[in-house]
NUSERO-469854 format. One record per atom (N, C-alpha, C, O): residue number from 1; residue in one letter; atom name; x, y, z. Coordinates in Angstrom, 3 decimals. Atoms other than C-alpha are relative to their C-alpha. Layout:
N
(node NUM A CA (X Y Z))
...
//
This chain:
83
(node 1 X N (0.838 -1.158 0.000))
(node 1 X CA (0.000 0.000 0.000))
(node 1 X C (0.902 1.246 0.000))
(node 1 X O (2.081 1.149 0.341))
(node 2 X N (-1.358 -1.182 0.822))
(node 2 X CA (1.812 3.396 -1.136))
(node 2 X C (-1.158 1.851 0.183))
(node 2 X O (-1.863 2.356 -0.690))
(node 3 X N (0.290 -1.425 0.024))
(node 3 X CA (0.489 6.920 -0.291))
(node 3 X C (0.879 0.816 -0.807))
(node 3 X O (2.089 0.796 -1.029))
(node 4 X N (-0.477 -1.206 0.683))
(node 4 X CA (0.576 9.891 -2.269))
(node 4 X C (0.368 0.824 0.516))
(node 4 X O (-0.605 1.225 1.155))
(node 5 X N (-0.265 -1.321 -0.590))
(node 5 X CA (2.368 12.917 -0.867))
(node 5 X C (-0.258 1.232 -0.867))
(node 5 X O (0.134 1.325 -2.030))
(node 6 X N (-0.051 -1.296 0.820))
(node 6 X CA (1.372 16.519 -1.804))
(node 6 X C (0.963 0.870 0.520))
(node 6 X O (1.226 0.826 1.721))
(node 7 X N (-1.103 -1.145 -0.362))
(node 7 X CA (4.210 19.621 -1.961))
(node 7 X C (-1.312 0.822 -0.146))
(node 7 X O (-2.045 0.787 -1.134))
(node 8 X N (0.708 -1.075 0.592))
(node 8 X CA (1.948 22.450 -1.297))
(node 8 X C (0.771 1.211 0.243))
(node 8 X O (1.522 1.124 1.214))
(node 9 X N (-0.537 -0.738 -0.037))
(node 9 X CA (3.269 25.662 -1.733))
(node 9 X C (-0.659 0.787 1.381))
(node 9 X O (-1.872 0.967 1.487))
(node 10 X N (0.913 -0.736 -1.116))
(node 10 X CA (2.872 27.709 2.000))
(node 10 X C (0.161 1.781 -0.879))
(node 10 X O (1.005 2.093 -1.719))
(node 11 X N (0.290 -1.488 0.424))
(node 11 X CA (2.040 31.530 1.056))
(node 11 X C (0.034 0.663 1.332))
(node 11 X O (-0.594 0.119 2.241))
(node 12 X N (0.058 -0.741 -1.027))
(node 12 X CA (2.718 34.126 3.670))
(node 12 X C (-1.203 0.651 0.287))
(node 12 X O (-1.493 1.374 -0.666))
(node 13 X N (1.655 -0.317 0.139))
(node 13 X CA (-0.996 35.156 4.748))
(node 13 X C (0.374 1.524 0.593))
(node 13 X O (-0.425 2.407 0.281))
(node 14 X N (-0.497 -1.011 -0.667))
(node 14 X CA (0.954 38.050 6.788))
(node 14 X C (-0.393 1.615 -0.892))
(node 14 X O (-1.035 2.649 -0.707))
(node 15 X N (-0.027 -1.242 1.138))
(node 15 X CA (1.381 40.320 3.826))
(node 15 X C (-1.340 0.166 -0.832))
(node 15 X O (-1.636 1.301 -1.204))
(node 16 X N (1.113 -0.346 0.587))
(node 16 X CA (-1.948 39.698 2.075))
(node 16 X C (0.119 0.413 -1.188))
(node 16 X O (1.145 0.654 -1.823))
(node 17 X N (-0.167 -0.919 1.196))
(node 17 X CA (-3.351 41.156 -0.774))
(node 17 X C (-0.115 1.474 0.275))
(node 17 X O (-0.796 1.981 1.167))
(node 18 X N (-0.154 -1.549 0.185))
(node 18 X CA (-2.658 44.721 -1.449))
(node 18 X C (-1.169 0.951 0.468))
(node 18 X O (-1.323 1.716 1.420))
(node 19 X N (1.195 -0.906 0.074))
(node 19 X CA (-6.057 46.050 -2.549))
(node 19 X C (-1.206 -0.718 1.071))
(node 19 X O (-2.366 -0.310 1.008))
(node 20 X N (0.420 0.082 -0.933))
(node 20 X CA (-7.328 44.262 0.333))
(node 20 X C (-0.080 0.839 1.248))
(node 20 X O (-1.105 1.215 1.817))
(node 21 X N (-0.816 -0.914 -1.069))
(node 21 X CA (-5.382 46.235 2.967))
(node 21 X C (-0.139 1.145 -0.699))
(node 21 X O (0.452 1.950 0.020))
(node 22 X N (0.507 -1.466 0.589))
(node 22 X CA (-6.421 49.430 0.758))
(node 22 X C (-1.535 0.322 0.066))
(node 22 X O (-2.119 1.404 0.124))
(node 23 X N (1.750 0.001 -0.355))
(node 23 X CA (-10.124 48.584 1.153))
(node 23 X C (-0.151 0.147 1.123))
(node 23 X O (-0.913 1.067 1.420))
(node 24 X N (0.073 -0.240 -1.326))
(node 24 X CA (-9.651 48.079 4.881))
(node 24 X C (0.141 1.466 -0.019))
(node 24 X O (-0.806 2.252 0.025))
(node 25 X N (0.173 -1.330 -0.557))
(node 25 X CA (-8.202 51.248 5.336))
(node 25 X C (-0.988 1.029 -0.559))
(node 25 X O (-1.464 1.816 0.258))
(node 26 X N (0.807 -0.922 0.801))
(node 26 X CA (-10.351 53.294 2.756))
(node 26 X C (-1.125 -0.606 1.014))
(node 26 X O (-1.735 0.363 1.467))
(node 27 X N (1.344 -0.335 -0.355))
(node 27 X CA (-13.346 51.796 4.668))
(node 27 X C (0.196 0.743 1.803))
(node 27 X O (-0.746 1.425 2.207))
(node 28 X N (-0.136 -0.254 -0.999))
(node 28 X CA (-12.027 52.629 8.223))
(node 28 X C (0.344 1.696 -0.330))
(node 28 X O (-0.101 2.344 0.617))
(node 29 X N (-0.126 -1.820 0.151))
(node 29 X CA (-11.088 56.808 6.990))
(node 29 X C (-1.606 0.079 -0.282))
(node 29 X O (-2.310 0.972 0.190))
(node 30 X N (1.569 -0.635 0.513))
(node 30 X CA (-14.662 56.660 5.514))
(node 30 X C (-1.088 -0.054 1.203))
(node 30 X O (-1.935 0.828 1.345))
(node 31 X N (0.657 0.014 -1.167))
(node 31 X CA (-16.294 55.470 8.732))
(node 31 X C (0.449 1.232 0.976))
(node 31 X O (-0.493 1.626 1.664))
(node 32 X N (-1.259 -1.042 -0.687))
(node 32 X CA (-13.603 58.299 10.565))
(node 32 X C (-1.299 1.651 -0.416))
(node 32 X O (-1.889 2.515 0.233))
(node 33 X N (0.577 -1.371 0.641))
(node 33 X CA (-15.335 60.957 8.219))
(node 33 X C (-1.643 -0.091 0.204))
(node 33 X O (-2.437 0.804 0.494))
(node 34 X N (1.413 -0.365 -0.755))
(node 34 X CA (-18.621 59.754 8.910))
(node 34 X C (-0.424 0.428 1.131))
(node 34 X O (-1.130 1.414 1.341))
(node 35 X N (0.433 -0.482 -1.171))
(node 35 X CA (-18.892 59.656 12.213))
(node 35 X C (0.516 1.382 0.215))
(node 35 X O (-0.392 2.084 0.658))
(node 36 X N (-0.227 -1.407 -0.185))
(node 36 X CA (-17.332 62.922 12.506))
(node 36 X C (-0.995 0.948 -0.645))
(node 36 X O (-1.488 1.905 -0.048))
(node 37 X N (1.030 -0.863 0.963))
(node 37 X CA (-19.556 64.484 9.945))
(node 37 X C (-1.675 -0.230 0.787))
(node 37 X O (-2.565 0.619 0.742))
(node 38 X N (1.085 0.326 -0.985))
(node 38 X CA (-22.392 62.981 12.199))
(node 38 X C (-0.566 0.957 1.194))
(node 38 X O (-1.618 1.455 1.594))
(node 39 X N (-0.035 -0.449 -1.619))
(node 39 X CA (-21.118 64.292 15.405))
(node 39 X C (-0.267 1.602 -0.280))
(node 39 X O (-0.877 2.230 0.585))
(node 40 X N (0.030 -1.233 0.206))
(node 40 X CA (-20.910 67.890 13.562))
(node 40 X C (-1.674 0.289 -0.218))
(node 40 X O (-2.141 1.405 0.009))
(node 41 X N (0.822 -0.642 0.921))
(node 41 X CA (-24.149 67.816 12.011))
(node 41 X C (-1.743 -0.364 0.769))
(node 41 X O (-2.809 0.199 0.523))
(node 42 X N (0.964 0.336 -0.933))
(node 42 X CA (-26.574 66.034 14.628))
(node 42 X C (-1.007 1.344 0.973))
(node 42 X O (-1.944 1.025 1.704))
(node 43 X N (1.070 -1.324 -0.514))
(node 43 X CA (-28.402 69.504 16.001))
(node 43 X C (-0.876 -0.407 -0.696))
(node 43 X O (-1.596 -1.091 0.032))
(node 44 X N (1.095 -0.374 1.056))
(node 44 X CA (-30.757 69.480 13.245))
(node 44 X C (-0.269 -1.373 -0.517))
(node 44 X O (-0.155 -1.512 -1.735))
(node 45 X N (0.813 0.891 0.833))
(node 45 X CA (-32.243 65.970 12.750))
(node 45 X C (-1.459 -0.381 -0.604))
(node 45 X O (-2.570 -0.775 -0.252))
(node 46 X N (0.896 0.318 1.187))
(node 46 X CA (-33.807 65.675 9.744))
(node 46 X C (0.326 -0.293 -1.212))
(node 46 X O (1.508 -0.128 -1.512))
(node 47 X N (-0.668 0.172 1.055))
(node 47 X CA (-33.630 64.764 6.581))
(node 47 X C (0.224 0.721 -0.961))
(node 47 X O (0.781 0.322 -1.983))
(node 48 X N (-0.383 -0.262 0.856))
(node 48 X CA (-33.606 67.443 5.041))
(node 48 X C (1.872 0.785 0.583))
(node 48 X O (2.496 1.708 0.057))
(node 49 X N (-1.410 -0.440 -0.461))
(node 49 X CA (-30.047 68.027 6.996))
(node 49 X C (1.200 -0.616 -0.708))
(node 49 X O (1.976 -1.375 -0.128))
(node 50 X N (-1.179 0.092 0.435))
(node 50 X CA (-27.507 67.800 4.143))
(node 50 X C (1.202 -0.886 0.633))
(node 50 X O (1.357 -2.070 0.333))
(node 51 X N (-1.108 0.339 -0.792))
(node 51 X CA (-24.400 67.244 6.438))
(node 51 X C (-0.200 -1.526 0.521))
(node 51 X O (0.339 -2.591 0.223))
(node 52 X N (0.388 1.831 -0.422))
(node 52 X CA (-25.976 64.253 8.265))
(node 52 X C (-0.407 -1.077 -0.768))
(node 52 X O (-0.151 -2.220 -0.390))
(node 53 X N (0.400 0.637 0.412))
(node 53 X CA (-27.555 62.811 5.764))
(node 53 X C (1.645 -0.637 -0.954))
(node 53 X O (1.735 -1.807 -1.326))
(node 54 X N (-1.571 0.048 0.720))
(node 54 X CA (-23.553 62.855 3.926))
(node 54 X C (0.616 -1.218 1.059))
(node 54 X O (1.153 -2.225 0.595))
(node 55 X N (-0.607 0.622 -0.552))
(node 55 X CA (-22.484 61.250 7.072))
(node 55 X C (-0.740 -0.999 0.150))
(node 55 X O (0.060 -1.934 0.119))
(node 56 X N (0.900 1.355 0.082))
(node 56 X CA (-25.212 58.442 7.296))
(node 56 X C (0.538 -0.893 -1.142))
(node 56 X O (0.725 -2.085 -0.896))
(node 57 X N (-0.398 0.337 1.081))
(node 57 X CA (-23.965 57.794 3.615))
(node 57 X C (1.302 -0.666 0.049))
(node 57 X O (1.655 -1.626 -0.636))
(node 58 X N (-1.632 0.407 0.373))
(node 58 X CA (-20.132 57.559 4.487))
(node 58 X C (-0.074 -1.105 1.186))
(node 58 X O (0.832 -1.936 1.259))
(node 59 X N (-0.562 1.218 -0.777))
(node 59 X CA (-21.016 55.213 7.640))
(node 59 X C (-0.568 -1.559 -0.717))
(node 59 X O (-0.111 -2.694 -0.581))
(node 60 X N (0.529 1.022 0.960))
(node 60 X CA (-23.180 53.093 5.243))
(node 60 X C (0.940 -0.911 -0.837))
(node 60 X O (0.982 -2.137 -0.943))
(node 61 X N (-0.975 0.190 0.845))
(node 61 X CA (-20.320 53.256 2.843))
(node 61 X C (1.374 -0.538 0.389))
(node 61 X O (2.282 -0.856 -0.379))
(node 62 X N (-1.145 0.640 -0.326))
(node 62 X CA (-17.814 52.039 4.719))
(node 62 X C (-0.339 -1.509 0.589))
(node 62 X O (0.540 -2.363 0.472))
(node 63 X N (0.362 1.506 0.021))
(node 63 X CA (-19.531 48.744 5.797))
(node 63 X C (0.086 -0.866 -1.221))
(node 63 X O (0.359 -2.065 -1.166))
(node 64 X N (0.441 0.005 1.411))
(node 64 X CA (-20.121 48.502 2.114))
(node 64 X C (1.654 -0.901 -0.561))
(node 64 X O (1.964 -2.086 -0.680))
(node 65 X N (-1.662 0.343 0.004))
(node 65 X CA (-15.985 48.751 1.298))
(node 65 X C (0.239 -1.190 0.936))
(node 65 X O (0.563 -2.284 0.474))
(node 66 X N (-0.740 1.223 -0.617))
(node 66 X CA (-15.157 46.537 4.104))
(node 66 X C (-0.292 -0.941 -0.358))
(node 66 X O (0.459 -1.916 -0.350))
(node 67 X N (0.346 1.806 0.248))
(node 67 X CA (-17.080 43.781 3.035))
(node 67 X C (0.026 -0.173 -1.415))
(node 67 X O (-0.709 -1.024 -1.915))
(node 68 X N (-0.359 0.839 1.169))
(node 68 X CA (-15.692 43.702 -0.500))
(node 68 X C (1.318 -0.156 0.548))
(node 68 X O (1.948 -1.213 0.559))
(node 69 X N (-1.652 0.782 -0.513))
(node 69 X CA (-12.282 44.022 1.079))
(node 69 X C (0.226 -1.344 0.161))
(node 69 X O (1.167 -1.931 -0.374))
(node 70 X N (0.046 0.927 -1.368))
(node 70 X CA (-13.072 41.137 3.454))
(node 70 X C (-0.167 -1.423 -1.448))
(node 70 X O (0.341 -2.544 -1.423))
(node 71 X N (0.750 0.978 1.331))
(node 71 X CA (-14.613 39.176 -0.113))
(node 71 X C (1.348 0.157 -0.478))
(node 71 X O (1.874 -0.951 -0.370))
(node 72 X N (-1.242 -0.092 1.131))
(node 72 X CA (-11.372 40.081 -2.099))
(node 72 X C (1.098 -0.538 0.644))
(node 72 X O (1.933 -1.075 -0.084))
(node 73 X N (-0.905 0.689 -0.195))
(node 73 X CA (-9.099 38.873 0.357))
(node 73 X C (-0.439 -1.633 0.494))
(node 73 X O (0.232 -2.662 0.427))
(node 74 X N (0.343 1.872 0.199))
(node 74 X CA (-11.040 35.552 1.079))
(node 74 X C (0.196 -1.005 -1.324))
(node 74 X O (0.415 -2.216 -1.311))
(node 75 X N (0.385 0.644 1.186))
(node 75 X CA (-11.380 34.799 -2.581))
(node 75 X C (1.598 -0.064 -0.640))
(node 75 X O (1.758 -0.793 -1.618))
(node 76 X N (-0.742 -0.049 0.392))
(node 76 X CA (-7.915 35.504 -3.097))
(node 76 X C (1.092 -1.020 0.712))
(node 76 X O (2.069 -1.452 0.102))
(node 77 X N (-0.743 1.133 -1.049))
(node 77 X CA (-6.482 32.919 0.497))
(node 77 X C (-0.663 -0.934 -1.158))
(node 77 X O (0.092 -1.850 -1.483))
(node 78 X N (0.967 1.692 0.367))
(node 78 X CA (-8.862 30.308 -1.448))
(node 78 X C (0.752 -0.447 -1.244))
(node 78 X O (1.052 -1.613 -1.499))
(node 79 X N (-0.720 0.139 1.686))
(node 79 X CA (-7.142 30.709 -5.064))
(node 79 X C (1.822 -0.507 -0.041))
(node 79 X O (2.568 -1.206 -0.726))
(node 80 X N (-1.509 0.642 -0.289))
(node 80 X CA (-3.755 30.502 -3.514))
(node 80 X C (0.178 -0.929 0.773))
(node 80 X O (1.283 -1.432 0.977))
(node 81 X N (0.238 1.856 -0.809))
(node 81 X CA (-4.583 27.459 -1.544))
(node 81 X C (-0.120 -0.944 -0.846))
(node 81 X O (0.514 -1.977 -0.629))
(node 82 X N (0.340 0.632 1.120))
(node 82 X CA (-5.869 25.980 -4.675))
(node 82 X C (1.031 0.084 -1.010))
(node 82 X O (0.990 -0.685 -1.970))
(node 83 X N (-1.446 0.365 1.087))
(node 83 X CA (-2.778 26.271 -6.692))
(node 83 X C (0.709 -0.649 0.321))
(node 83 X O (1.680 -0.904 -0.392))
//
């Protein structure tokens, strides 16, 4: 009886992908600018309040970013596992 051995190549997970770690941070400044834009603009809730409604948008928008980040670097551990 005779087993097969596999060489798999290890990949440093440390370093990541790039435009992963550019999505993180782009969504963490955009959450930064929301909530700040929030904290400025919260007197006057309503909708027709410009400012807040900008910052509702950028905390929206940064959940948004993170979770393609979070998708782009999963899909990218899985592809280099698979080679």
């Amino acid at each position: 009886m005779s087993t097969k051995q596999l060489a798999l190549k290890r990949q440093s997970v440390k370093g990541g992908n790039p435009l992963a770690s550019f999505m993180t941070a782009a969504a963490w400044i955009s959450l930064a600018i929301g909530l700040i834009t929030c904290l400025f603009e919260v007197s006057d809730f309503s909708d027709r309040n410009l400012g807040l409604m900008v910052g509702v948008g950028f905390l929206v928008g940064s959940v948004q970013i993170y979770m393609i980040g979070a998708a782009i670097r999963l899909f990218s551990h899985n592809r280099a596992r698979n080679e």
